[in-house]
C-alpha positions as CSV (number, residue, x, y, z in Angstrom):
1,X,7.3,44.8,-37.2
2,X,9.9,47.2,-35.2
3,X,13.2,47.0,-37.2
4,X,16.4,47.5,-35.3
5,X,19.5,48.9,-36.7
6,X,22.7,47.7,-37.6
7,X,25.7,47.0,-35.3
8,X,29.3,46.7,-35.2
9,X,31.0,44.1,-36.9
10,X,31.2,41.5,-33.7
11,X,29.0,43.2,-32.0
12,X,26.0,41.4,-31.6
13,X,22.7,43.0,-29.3
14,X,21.7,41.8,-26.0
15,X,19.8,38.3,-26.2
16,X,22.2,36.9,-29.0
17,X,24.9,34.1,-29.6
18,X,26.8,32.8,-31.8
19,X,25.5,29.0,-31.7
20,X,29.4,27.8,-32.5
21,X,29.8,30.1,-28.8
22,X,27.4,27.7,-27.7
23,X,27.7,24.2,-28.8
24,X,30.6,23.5,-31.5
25,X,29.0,19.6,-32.1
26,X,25.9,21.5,-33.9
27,X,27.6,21.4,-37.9
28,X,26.4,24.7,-39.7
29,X,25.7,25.0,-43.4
30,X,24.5,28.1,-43.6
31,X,22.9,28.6,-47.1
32,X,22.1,31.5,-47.7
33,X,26.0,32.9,-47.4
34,X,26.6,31.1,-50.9
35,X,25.3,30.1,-53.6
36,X,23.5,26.5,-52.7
37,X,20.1,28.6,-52.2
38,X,16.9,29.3,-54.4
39,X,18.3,32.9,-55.4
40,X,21.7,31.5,-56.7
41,X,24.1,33.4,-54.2
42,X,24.0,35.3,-51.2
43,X,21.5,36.8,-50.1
44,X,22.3,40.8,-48.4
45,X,23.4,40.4,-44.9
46,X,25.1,37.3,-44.9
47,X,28.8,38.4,-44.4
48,X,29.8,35.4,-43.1
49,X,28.3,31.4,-43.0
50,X,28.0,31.2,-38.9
51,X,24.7,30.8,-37.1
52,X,23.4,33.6,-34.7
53,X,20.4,32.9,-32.6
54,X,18.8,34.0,-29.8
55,X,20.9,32.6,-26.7
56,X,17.8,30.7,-25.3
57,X,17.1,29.2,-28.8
58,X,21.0,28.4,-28.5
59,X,20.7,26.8,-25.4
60,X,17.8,24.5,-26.4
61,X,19.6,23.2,-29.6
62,X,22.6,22.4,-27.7
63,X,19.6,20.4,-25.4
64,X,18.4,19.1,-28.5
65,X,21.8,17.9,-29.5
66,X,22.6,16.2,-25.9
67,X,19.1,13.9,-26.6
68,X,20.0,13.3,-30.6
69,X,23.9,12.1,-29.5
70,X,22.1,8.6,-27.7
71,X,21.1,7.9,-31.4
72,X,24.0,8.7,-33.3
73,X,22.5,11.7,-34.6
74,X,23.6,15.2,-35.3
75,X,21.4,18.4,-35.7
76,X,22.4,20.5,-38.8
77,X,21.9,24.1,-38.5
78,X,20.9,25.2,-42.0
79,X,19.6,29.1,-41.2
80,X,19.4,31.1,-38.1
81,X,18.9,34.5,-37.2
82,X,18.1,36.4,-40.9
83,X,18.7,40.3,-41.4
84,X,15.5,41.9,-42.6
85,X,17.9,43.1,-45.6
86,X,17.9,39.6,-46.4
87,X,13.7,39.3,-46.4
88,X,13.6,42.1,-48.8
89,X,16.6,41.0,-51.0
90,X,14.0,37.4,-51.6
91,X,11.2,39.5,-52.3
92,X,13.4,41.5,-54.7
93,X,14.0,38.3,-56.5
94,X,10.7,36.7,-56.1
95,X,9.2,39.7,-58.7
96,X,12.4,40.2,-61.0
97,X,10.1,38.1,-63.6
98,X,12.8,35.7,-64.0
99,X,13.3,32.0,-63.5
100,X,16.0,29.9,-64.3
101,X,16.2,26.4,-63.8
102,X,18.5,26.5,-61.0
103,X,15.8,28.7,-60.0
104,X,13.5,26.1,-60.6
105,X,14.5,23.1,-58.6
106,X,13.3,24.8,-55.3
107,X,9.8,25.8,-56.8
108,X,9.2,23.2,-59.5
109,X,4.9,23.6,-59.4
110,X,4.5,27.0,-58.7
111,X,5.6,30.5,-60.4
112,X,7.7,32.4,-58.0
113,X,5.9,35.1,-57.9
114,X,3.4,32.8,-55.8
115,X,5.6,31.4,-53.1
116,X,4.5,35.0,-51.0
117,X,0.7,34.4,-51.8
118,X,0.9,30.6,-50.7
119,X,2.9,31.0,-47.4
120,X,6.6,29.7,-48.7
121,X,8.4,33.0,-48.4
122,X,7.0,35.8,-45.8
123,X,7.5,39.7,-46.0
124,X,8.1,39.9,-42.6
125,X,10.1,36.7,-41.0
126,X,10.3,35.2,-37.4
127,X,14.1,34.7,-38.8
128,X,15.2,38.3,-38.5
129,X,13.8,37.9,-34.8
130,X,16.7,35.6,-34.1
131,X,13.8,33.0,-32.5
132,X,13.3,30.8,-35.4
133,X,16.2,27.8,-37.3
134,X,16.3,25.7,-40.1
135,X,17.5,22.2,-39.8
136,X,18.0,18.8,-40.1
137,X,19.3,15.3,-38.7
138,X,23.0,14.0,-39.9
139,X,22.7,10.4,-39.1
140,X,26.3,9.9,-38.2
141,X,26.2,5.9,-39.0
142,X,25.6,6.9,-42.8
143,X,27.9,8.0,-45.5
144,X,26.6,11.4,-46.8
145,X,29.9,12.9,-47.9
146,X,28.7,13.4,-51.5
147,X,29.5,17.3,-52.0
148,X,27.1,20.3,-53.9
149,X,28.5,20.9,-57.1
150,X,27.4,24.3,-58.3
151,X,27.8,23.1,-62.4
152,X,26.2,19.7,-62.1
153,X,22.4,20.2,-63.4
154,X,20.2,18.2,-60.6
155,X,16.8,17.4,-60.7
156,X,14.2,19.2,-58.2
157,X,13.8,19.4,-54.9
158,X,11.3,16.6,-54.7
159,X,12.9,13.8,-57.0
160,X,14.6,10.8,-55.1
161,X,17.7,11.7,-52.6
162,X,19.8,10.3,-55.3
163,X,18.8,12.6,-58.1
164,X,18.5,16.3,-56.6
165,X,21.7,17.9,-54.7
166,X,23.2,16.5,-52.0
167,X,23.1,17.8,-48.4
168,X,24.9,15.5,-46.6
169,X,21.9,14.7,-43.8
170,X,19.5,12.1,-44.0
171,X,16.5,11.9,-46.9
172,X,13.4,13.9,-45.2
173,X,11.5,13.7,-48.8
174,X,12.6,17.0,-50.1
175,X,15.7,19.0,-50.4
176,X,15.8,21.9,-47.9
177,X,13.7,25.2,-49.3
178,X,11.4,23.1,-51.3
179,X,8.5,25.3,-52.2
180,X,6.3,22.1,-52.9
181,X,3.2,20.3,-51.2
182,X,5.7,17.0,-50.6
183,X,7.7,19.7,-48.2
184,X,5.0,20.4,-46.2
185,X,6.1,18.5,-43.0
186,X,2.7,16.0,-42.8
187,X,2.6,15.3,-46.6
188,X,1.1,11.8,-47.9
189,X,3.5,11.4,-50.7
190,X,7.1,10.7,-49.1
191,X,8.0,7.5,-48.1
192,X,7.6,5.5,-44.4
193,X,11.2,5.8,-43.8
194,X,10.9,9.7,-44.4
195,X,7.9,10.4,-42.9
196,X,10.1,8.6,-39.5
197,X,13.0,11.1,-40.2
198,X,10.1,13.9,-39.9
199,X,8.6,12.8,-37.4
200,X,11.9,12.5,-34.9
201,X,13.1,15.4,-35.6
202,X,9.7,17.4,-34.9
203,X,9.3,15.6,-31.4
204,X,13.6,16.0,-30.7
205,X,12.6,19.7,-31.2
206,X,9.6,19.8,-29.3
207,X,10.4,18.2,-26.2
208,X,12.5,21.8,-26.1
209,X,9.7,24.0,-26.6
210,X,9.8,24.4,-30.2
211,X,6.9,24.6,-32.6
212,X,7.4,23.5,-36.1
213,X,5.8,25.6,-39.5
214,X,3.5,23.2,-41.5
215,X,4.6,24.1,-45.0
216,X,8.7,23.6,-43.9
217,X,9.7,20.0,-42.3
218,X,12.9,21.8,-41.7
219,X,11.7,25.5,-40.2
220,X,11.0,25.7,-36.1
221,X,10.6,28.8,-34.0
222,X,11.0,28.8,-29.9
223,X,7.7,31.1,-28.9
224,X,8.9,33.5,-26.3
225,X,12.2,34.1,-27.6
226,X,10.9,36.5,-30.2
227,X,10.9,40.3,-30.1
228,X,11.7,43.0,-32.7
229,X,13.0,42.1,-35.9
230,X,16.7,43.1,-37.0
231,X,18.8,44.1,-39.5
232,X,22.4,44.0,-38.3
233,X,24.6,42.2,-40.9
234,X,25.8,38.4,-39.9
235,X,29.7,38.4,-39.9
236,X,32.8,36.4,-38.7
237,X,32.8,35.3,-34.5
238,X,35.8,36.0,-32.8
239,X,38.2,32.7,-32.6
């Protein structure tokens, strides 16, 4: 896959947004600026938590967003465009031969070393082509405020909503980056009122072109907005 090179700070290349330039209603949590991610902190690349797409992939949230506000929903950008410094700095970690079990809660059946073999983290990623998002639904008639708390030792990605950390949206099964079968985004073992959550979200999204990934309820990608993959670092938008 073509890589292109970095850019000014600000300065992003023709065919991208900031998604906050777009539609401020959309609430980012960017993961993988921090440290509420399967590696611990952030990952290289990530200068700043703000969402850069593709400006058609922008405008087809912001689409997505119009249709969810009748319901009293919110979409919840989660990850967005994805330097291909950050593909290699997971693929760094996924052979360190180290787990912890922070580490742990986002893969609890498989070795890490796996997730490349069994499709949960790619060498190459539709991410760094600015074309693909993770996210989920904040239903905005629910209280969600509970908070991550980075010292509090919560059980896996798969346990009850209850039990594993909180992410303020509603309860699709798993926690977001759940290497696990109960991720995959037709799995038998969540519950009816999950499989629902699923199953709106994936036809909010479609209805704007996008095509979800089977093994990640919370991973879409618009075809036709892709192109080369970059590597220009994420920072700050202009105010």
């Amino acid at each position: 896959m073509e890589l292109v090179g970095p850019v000014r700070a600000q300065s992003l290349p023709g065919g991208f947004a900031y998604l906050g330039d777009i539609d401020t209603t959309i609430p980012q949590d960017i993961r993988y600026a921090g440290a509420n991610n399967f590696v611990g902190r952030p990952l290289a690349g990530y200068g700043a938590a703000e969402c850069v797409v593709k400006r058609d992939v922008g405008l087809a949230l912001k689409r997505v967003q119009a249709e969810l506000g009748s319901q009293h929903l919110l979409l919840k950008v989660l990850d967005c465009y994805r330097p291909a410094r950050a593909v290699h700095d997971m693929a760094v970690w996924a052979e360190n031969g180290q787990e912890t079990p922070a580490e742990r809660r986002y893969n609890p059946a498989f070795s890490k070393k796996d997730l490349f073999r069994l499709g949960y983290i790619a060498e190459h990623s539709g991410h760094s082509t600015g074309a693909a998002v993770d996210l989920t639904l904040v239903d905005l008639k629910a209280d969600d405020a509970s908070a991550f708390d980075p010292n509090k030792a919560y059980a896996d990605c798969t346990a009850p909503a209850a039990a594993r950390a909180p992410e303020a949206s509603v309860d699709m099964g798993t926690g977001y980056d759940c290497s696990d079968l109960k991720a995959h985004t037709a799995a038998r073992s969540i519950t009816e009122g999950q499989r629902r959550w699923r199953n709106l979200l994936v036809t909010a999204m479609a209805k704007q072109g996008f095509v979800n990934y089977a093994k990640e309820w919370w991973h879409f990608s618009l075809p036709g907005a892709a192109g080369p993959a970059y590597d220009f670092p994420i920072t700050a938008r202009g105010r």
